[in-house]
ROBA-689003 format. One line per 5 residues: number of its first residue (from 1); their letters; for each residue x, y, z of N, C-alpha, C. Coordinates in Angstrom, 2 decimals. Example, Ala and Ser with C-alpha at 12.3 -4.5 7.8 and 13.67 -1.06 7.14 Angstrom:
// ROBA-689003
1	as	13.19 -5.69 7.80 12.30 -4.50 7.80 13.20 -3.30 7.80 ~ 12.85 -2.25 7.08 13.67 -1.06 7.14 12.90 0.03 7.87
This chain:
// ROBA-689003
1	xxxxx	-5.07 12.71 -5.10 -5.49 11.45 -5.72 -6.93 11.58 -6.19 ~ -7.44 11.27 -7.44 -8.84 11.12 -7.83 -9.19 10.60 -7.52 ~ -10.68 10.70 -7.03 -11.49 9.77 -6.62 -12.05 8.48 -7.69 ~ -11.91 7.40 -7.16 -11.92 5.94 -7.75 -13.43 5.59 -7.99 ~ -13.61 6.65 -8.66 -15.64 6.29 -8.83 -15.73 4.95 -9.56
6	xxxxx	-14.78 4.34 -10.86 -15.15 3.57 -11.15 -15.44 1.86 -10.10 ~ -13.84 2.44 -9.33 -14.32 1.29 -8.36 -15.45 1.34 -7.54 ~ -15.54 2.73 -7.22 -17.00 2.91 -6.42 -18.22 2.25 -7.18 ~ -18.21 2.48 -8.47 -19.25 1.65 -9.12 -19.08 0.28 -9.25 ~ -18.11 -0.31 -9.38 -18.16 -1.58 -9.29 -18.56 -2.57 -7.87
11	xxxxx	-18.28 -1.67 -6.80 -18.47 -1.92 -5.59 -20.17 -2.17 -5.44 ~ -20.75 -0.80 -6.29 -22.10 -0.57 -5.74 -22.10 0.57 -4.97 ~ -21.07 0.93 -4.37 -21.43 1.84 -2.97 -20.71 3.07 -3.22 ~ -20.85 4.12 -3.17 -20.10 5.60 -3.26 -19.97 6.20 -1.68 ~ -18.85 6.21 -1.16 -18.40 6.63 -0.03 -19.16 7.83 0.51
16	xxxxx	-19.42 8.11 1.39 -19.87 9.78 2.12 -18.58 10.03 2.60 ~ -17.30 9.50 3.36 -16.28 9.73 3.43 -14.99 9.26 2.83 ~ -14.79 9.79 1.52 -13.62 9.24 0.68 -12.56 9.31 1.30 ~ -12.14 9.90 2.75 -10.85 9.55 3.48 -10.91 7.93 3.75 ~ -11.89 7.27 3.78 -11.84 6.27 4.16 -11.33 5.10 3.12
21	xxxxx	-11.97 5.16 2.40 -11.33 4.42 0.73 -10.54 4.95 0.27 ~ -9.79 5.96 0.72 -8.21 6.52 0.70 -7.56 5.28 1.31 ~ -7.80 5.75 2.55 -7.04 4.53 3.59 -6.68 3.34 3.55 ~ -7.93 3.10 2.72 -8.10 1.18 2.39 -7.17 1.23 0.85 ~ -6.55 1.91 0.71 -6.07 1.54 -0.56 -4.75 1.95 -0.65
26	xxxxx	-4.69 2.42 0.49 -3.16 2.74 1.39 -2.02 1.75 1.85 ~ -1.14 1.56 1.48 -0.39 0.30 1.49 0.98 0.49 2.65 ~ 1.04 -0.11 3.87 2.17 0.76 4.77 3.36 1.37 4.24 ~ 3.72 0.82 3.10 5.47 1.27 2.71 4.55 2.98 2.35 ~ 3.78 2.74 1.74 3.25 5.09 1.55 3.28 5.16 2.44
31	xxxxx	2.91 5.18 3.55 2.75 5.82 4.97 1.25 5.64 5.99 ~ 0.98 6.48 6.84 -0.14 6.26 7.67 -0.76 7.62 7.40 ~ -2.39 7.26 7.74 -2.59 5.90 7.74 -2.99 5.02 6.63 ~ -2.50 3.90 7.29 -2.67 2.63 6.29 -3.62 2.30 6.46 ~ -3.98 0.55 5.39 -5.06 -0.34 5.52 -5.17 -1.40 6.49
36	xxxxx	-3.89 -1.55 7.42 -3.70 -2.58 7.69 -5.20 -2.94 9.14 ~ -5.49 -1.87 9.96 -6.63 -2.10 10.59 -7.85 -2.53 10.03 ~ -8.27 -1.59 8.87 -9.03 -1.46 8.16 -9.63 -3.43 7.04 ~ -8.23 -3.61 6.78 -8.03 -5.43 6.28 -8.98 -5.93 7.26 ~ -8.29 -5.84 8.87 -8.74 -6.62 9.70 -10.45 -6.72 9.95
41	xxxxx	-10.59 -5.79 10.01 -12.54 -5.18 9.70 -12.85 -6.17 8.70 ~ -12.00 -5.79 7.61 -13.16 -6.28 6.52 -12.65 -8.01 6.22 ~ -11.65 -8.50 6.89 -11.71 -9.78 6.78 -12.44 -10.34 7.86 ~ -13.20 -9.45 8.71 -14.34 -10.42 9.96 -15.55 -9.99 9.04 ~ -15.72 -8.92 8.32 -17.19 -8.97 7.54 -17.09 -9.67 6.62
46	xxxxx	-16.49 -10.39 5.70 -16.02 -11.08 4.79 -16.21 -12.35 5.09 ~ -15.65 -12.72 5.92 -15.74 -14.21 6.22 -17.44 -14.64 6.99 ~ -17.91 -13.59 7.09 -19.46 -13.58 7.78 -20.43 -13.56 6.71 ~ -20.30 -12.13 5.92 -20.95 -12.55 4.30 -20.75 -13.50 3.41 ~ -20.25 -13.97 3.50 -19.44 -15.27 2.70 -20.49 -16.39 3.28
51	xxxxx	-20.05 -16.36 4.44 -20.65 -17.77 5.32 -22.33 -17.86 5.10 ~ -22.78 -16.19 5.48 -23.68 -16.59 5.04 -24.46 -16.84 3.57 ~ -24.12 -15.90 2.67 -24.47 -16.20 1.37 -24.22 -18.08 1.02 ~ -23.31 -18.73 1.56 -23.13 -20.28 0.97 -24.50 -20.69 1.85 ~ -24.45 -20.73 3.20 -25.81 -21.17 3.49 -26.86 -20.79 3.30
56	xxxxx	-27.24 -20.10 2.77 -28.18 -20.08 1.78 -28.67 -20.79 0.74 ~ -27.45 -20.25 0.09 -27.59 -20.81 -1.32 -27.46 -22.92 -1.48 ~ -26.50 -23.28 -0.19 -26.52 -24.93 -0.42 -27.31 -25.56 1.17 ~ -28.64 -25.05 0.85 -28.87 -25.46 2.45 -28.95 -27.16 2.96 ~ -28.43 -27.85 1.84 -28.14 -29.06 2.41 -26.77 -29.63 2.58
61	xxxxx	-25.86 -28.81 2.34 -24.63 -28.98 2.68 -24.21 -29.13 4.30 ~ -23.20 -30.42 4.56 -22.71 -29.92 5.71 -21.66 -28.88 6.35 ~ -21.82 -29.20 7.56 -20.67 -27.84 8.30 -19.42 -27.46 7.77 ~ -18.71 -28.94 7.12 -17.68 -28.59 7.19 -17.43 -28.50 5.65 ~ -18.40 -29.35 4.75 -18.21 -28.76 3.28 -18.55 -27.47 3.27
66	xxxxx	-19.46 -26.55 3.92 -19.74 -25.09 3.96 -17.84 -24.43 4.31 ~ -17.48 -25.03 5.02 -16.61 -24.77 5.88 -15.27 -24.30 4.51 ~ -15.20 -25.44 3.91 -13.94 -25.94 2.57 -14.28 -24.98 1.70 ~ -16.25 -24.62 1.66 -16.13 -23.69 0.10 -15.73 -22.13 0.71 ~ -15.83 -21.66 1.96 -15.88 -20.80 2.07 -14.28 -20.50 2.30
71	xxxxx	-13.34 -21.61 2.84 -12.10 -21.31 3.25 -12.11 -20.48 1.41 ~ -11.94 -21.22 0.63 -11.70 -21.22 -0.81 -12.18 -20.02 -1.43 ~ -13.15 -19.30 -0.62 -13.64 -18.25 -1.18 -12.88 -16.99 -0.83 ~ -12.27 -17.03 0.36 -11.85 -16.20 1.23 -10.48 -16.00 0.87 ~ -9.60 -17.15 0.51 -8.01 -17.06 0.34 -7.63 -15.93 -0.35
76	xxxxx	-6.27 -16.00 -0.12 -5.61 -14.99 -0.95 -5.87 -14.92 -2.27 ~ -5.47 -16.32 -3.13 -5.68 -16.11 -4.59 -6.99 -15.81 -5.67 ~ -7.60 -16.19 -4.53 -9.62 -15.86 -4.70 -9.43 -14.39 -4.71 ~ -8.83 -13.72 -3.31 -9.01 -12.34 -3.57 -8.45 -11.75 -4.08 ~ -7.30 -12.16 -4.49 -6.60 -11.12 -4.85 -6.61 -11.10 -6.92
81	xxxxx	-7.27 -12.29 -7.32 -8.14 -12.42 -8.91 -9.15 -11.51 -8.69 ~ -9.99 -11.45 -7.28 -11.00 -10.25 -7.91 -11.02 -9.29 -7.91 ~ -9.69 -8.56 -7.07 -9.08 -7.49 -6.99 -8.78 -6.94 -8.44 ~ -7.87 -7.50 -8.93 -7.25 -7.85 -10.34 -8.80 -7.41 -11.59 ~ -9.96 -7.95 -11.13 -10.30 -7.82 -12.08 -11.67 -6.29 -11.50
86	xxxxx	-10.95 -5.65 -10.29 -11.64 -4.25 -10.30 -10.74 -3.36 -10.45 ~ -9.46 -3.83 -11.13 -8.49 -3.42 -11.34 -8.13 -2.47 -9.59 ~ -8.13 -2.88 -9.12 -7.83 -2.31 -7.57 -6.63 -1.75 -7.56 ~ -5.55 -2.83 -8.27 -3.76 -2.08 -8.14 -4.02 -1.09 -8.72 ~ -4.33 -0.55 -9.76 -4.26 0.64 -10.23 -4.65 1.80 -9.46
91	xxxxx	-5.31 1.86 -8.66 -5.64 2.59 -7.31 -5.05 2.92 -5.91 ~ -4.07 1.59 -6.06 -3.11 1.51 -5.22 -2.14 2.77 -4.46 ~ -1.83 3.00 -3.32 -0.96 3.83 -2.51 0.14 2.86 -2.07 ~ 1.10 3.31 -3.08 2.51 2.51 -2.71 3.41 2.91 -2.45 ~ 4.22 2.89 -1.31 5.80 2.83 -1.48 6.97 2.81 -2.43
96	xxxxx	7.81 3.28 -2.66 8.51 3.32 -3.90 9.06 1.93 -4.52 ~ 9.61 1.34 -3.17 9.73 0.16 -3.36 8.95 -0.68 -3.92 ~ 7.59 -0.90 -3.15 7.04 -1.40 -3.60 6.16 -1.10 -5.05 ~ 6.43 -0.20 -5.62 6.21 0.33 -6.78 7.18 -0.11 -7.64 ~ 8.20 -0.26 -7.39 9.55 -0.61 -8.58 9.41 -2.34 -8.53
101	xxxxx	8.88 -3.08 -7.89 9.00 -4.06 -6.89 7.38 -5.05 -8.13 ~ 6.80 -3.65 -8.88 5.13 -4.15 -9.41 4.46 -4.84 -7.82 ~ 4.13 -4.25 -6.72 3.59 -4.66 -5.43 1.98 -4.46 -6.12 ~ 1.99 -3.65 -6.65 0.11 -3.85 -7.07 -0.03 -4.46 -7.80 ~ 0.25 -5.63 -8.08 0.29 -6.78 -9.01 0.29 -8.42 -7.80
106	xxxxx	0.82 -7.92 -6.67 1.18 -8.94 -5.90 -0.15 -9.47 -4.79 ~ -0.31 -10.59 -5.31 -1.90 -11.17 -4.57 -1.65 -10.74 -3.20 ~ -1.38 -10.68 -2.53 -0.97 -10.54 -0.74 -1.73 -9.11 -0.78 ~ -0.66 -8.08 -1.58 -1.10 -6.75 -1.12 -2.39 -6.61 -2.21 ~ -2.90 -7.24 -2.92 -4.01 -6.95 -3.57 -5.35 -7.13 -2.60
111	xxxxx	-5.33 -8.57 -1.99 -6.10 -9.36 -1.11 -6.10 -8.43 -0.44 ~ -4.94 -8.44 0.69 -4.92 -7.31 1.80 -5.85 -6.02 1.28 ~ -5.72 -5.18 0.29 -6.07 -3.96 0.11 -7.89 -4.21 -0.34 ~ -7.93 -5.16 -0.62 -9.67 -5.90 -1.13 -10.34 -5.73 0.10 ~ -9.87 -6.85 1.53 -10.18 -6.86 2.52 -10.36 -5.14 3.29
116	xxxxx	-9.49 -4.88 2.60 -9.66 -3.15 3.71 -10.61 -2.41 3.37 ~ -11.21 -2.56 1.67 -11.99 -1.71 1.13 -13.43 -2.27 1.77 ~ -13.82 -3.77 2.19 -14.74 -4.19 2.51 -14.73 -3.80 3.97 ~ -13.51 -3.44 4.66 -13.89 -2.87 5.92 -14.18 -1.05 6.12 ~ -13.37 -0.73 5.54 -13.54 0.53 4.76 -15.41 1.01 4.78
121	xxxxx	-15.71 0.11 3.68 -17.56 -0.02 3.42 -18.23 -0.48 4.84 ~ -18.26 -0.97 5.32 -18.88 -0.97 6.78 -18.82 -0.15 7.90 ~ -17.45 0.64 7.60 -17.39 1.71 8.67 -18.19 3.26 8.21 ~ -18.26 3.03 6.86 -19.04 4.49 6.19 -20.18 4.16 6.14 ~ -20.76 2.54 5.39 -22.21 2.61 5.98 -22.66 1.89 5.84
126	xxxxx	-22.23 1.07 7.00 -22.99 -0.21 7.69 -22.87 -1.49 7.39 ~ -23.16 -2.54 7.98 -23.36 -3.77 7.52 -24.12 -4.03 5.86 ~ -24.84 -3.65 6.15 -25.78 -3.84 4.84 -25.04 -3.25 3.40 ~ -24.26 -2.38 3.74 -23.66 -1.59 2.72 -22.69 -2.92 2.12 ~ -22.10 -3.10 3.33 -20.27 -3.84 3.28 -21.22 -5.37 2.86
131	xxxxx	-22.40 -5.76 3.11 -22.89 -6.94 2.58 -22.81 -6.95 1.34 ~ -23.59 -6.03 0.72 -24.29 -5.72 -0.77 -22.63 -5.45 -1.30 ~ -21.82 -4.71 -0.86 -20.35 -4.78 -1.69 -20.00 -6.19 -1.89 ~ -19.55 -6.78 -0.90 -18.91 -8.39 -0.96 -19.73 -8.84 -1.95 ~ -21.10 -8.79 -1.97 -21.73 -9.68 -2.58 -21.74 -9.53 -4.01
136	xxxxx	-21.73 -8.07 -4.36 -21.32 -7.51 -5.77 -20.11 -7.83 -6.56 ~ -18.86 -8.19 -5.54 -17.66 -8.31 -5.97 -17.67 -9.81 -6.46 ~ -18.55 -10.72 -5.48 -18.06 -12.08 -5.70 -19.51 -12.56 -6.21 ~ -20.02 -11.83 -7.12 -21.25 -12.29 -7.76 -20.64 -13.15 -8.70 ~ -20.15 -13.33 -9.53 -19.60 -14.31 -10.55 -18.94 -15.58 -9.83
141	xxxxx	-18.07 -15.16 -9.02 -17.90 -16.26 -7.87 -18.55 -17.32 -7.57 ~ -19.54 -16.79 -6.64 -20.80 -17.43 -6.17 -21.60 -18.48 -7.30 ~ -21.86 -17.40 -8.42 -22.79 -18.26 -9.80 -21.97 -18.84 -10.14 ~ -20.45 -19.55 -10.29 -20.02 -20.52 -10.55 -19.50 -21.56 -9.62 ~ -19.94 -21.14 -8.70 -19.56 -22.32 -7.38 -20.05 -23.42 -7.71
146	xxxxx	-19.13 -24.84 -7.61 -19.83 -25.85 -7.45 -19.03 -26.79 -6.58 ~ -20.16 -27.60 -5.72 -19.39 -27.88 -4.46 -18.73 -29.17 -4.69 ~ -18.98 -30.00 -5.73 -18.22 -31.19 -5.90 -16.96 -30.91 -6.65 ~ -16.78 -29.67 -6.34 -15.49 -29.16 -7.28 -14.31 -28.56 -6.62 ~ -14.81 -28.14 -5.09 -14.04 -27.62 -4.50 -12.98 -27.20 -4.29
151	xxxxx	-12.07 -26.56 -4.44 -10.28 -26.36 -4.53 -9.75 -27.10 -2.89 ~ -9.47 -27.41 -2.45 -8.66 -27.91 -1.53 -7.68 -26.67 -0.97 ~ -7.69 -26.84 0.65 -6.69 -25.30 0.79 -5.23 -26.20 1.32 ~ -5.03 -24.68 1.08 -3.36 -24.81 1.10 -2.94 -26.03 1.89 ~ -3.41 -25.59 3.04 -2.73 -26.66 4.27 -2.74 -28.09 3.66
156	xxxxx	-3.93 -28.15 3.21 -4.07 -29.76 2.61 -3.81 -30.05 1.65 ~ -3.71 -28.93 0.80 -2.61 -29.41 -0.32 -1.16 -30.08 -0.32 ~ -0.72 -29.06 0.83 0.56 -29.58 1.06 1.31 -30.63 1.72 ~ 0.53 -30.91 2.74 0.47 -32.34 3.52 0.41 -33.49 2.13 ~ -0.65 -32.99 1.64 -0.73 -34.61 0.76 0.13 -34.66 -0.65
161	xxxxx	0.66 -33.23 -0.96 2.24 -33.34 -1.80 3.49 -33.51 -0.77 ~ 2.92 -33.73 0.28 4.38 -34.02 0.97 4.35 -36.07 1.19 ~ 3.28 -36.33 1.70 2.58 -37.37 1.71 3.14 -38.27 0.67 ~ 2.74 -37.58 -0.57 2.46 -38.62 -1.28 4.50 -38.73 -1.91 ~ 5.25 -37.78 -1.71 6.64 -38.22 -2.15 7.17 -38.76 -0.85
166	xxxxx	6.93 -39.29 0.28 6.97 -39.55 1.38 7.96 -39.08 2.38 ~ 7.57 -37.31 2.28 8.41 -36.45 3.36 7.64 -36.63 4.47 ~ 8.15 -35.44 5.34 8.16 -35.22 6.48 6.93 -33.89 6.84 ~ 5.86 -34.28 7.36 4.79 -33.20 7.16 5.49 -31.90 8.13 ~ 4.76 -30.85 7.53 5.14 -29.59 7.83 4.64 -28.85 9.30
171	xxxxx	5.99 -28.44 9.68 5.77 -27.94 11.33 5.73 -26.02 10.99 ~ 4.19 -25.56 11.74 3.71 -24.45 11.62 3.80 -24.39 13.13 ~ 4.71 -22.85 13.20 5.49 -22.16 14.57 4.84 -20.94 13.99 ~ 4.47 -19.93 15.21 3.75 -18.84 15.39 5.49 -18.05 15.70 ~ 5.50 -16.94 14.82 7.10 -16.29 15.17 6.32 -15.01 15.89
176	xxxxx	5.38 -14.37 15.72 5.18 -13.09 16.05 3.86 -12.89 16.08 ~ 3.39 -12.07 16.99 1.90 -11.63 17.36 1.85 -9.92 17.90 ~ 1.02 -9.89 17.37 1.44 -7.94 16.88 -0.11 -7.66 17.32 ~ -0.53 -6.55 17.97 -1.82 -5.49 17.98 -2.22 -6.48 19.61 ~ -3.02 -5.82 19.91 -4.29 -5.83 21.09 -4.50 -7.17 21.06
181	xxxxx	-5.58 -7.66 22.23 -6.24 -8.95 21.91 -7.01 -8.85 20.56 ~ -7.74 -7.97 20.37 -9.40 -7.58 19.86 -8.57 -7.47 17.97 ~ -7.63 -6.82 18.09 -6.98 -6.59 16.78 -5.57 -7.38 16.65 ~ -5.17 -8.54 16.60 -3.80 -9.05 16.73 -3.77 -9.70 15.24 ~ -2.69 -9.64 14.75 -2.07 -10.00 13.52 -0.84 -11.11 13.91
186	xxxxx	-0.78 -12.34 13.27 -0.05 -13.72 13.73 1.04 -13.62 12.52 ~ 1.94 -13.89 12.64 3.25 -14.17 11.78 3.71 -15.52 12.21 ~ 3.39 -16.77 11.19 3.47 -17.95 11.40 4.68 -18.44 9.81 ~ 5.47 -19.27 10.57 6.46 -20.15 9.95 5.97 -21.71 9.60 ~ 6.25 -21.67 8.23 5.95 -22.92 7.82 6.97 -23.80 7.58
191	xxxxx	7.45 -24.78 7.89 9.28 -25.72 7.96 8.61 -27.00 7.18 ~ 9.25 -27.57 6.72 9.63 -28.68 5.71 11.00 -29.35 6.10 ~ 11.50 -29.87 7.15 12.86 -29.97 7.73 13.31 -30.69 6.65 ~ 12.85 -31.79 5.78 13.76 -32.42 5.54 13.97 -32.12 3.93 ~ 13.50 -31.31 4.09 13.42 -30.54 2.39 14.62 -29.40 2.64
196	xxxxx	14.67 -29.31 4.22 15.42 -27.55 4.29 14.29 -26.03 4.00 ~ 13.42 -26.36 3.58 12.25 -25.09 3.51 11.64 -24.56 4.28 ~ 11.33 -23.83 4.34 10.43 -22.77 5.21 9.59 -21.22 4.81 ~ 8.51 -21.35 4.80 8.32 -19.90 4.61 7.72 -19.28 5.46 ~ 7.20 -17.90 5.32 6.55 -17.20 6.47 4.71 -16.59 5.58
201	xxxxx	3.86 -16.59 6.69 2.73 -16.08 6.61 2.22 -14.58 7.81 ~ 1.09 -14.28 7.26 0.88 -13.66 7.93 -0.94 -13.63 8.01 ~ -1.94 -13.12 9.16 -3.06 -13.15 9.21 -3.90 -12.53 10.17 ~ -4.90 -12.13 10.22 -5.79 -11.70 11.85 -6.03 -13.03 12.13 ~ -5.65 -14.53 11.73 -5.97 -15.37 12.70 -4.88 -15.87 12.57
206	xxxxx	-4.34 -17.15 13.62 -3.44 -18.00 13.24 -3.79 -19.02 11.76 ~ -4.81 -19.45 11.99 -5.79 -19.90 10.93 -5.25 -19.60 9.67 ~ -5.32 -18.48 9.09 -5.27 -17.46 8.11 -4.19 -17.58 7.80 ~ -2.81 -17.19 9.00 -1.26 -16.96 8.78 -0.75 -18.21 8.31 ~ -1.21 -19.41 8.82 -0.74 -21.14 8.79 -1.04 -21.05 7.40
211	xxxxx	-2.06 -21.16 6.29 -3.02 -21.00 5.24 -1.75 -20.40 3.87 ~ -1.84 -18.91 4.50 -0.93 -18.17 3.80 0.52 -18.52 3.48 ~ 1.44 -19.17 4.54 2.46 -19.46 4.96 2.59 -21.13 3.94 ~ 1.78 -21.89 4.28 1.48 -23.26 3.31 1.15 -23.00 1.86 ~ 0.62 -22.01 1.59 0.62 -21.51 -0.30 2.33 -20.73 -0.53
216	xxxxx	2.88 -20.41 0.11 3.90 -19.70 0.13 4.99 -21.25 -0.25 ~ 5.08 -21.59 0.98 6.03 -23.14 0.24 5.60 -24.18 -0.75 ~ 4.55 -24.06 -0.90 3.85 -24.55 -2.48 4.23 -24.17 -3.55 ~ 4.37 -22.62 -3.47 5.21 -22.39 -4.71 6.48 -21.84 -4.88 ~ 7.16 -22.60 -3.66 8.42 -23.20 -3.65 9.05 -24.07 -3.89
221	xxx	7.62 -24.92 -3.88 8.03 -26.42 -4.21 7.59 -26.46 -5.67 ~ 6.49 -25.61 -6.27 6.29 -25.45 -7.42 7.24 -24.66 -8.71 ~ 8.06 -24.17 -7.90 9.22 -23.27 -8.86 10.78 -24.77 -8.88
């Protein structure tokens, strides 16, 4: 596989160990090792650079509007547009399936593979490195943030399209919990009983999996 200098440049950062941004761009259906540890890394540096770059930048904001812009920054469809536009799938290590399937096109494994490259960058060099990446990626991001504009996340999207046709709000069940304490991955079910719907998520938090799982029957209810 060639080395992905352009993404390296877009990142900012040029690896000292390109096994590692191998890895992160490694998708399980190719084989091991994968990104899937690697995600988990870089979605705890992610959600830390994030947090802090907004406080900064809105230091009169409260906790929990900090809280809404950053959920919003972090989601899947946030990441997996800026993936998209470092052209990341094209870099992609896929499975056949998921190759016939266009999987490097698919926000989940785009996001996922975003998150790994930012953990990826912290394990080759350092915090400061994996800062200055995030911050490079979501520079356009950031300069168009505005907080009276906020996107609303999933969860609350969907409550208040359920709300407002006057269903039955949605019951989120944890089906599966996978890895260590320190590294665990949540597989959470999202139900709509009286619709008959349900979908599934996945996340390093429950948080995350509930999130994922609620955009998933959104555009179920949106198709």
């Amino acid at each position: 596989m060639d080395r992905p200098a352009t993404l390296e440049s877009r990142l900012g950062y040029r690896f000292r160990n390109a096994a590692l941004l191998y890895q992160a761009l490694t998708h399980r259906s190719y084989g091991s090792p994968h990104n899937e540890r690697l995600e988990f890394l870089g979605d705890g540096v992610l959600d830390c650079v994030i947090a802090e770059a907004l406080y900064r930048r809105f230091p009169s904001l409260s906790e929990g509007k900090l809280t809404r812009l950053r959920a919003d920054l972090v989601r899947e469809e946030t990441l997996g547009a800026l993936a998209r536009g470092l052209d990341l799938g094209d870099h992609l290590r896929l499975g056949e399936g998921e190759v016939a399937s266009a999987g490097g096109r698919r926000p989940s494994i785009l996001a996922d593979a975003m998150e790994a490259v930012f953990g990826a960058v912290l394990l080759d060099g350092g915090y400061d490195a994996a800062r200055v990446a995030v911050l490079n990626v979501y520079a356009g991001a950031l300069a168009e943030l505005d907080p009276a504009r906020t996107t609303k996340d999933p969860k609350t999207r969907l409550q208040e399209y359920l709300q407002a046709g006057r269903r039955s709000l949605p019951e989120y069940r944890v089906t599966a919990t996978r890895g260590a304490a320190h590294l665990q991955t949540f597989e959470v079910e999202c139900i709509v009983a009286d619709l008959g719907l349900r979908a599934t998520g996945s996340g390093t938090s429950r948080q995350r999996a509930e999130q994922q799982a609620a955009e998933a029957l959104l555009r179920e209810l949106e198709q």
